[in-house]
C-alpha positions as CSV (number, residue, x, y, z in Angstrom):
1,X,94.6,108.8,0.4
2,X,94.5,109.6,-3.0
3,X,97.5,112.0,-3.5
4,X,99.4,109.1,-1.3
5,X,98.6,106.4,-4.5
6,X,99.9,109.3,-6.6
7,X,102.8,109.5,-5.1
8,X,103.6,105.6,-4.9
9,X,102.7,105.2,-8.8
10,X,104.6,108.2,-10.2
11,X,108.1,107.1,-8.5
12,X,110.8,106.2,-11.2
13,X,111.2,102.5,-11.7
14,X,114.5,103.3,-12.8
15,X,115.4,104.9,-9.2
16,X,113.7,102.1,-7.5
17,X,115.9,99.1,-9.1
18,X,118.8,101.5,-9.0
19,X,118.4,101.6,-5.1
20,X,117.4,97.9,-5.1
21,X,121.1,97.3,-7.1
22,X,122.8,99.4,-4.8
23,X,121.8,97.9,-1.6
24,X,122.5,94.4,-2.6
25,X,126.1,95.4,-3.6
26,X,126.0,96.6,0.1
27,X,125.1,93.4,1.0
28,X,127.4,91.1,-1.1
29,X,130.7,93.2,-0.5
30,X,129.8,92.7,3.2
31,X,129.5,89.0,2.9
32,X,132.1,88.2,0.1
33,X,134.6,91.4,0.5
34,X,138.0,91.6,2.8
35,X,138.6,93.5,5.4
36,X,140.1,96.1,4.1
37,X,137.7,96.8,1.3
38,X,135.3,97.1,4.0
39,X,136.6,99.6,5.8
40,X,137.6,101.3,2.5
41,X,133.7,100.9,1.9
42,X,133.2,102.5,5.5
43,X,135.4,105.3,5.0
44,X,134.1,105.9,1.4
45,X,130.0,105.9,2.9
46,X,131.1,108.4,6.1
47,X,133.0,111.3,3.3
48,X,129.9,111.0,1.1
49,X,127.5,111.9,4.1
50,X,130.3,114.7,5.3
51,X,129.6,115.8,1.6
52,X,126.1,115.7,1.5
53,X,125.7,117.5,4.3
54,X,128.0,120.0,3.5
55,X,126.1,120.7,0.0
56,X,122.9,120.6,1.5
57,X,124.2,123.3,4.5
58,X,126.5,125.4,2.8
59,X,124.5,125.2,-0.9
60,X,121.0,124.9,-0.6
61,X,120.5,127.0,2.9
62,X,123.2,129.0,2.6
63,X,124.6,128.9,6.0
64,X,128.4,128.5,6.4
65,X,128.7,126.0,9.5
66,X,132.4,125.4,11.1
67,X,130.6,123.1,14.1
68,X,129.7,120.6,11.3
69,X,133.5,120.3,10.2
70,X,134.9,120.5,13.6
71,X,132.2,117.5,14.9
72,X,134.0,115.9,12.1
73,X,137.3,116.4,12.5
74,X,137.1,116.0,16.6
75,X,135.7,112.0,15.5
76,X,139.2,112.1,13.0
77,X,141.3,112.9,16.1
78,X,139.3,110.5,18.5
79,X,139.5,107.8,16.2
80,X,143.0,108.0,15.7
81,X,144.0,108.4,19.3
């Protein structure tokens, strides 16, 4: 229980308000933003986790994946059909 108390005091601040900030910017664009800067938004939040992914795959594990790029670009070609 102890280490868990660690854990919860010794989290940044700064990271915590910086997620706080984030999410309600989430929240007003979707509320006070058009339609096109929401899908601009969308499109934006889908090639960041394509990206993260990637990094994490490719850079941290070291495996070179073509499935996770093809799943990706088979959603592209569905979506636009």
């Amino acid at each position: 229980m102890s280490e868990v108390i660690k854990l919860i005091t010794s989290i940044n601040k700064g990271r915590v308000l910086l997620v706080i900030l984030g999410l309600a910017f989430i929240v007003a664009v979707s509320f006070y933003g058009s339609e096109f800067q929401l899908q601009q938004w969308a499109q934006w939040l889908v090639f960041c986790a394509l990206s993260v992914s990637l990094v994490w795959v490719w850079g941290h594990a070291g495996i070179f994946s073509f499935a996770q790029v093809a799943f990706f670009g088979i959603g592209a070609y569905v979506y636009g059909v």
